[in-house]
N, C-alpha and C positions, 0 to 999 in steps of 0.2 A: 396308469401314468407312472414314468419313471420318478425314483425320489433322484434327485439333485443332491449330493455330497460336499459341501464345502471343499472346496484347495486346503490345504496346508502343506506347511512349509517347516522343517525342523530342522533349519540353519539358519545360520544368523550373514549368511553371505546374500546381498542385494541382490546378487544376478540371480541368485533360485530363487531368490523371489521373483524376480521378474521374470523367468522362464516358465515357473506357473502362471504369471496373469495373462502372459502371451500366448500359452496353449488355451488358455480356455479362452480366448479371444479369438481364436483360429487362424493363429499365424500360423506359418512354417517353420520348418531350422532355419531357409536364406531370409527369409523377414527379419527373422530373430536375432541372424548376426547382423545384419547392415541395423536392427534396433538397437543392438549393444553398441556398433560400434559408433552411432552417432550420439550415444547416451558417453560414452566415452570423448567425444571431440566436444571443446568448448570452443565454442567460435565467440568470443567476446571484441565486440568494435568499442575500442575506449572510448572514443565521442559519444558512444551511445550510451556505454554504462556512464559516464561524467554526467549527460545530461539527465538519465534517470535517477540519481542519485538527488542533482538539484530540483527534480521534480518532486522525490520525497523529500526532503529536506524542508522545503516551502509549503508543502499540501500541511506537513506534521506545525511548521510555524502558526500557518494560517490558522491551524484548528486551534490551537490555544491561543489565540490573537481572538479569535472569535469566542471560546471559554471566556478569557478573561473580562470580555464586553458583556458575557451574561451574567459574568458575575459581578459585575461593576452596579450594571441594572440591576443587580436585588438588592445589592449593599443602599444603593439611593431609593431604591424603593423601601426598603427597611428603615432608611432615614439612620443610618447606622456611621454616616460621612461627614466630616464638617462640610461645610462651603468651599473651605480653601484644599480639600482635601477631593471636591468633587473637579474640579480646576483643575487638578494635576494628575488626577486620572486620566479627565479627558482628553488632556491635554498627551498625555504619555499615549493613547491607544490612538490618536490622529497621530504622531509620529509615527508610531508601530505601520498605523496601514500605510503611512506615504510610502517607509519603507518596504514593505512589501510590495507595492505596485512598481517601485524603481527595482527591485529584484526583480521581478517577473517579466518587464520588459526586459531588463538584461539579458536572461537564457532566453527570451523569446516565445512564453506562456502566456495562453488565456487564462482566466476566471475558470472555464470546465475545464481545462488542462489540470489542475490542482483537484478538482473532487471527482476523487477515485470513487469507483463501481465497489462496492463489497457484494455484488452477488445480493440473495436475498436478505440480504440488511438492507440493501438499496445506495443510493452517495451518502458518501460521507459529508460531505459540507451542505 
């Protein structure tokens, strides 16, 4: 059986790099230029990057919107809160979520629109 070799690569220029991952992938030189050259073209639709931007923005809100609800519930489960101090917690994280469900209408998101996939971590929210 043949042993297999590691690639390497002893520059610090991307494209040798990416011209060993593409050889041993079994491209060609024309694959490899129309690779480069579309690794070179940024085709960016501003509407698209605006609206993934408020997709992050809300997914990252939501998540500490939801942190600070767990952590609201162990500070009252600790019994660590006055009365008037449970009041205006609760009171501050029902504003918090109004406002985020008026945000999320706004751009036009659901509930699974905001919890992102992490791959084998699973969702985030």
């Amino acid at each position: 059986m043949k042993k297999v070799e590691p690639a390497r690569v002893d520059s610090e220029d991307l494209s040798d790099f990416m011209k060993v991952m593409e050889a041993g992938m079994g491209r060609t030189a024309e694959t490899q230029q129309t690779t480069q050259e579309q690794v070179n073209r940024v085709n960016v639709d501003p509407d698209k990057m605006k609206n993934g931007v408020a997709q992050l923005v809300l997914t990252v809100v939501k998540l500490i919107h939801e942190l600070l609800e767990k952590q609201a519930v162990r500070r009252i489960d600790a019994e660590s809160l006055t009365d008037d101090e449970i009041e205006k917690v609760g009171l501050t994280l029902m504003r918090q979520a109004e406002e985020l469900v008026k945000l999320q209408k706004l751009f036009g998101f659901k509930d699974e629109d905001l919890n992102i996939d992490l791959g084998p971590l699973g969702k985030l929210l």
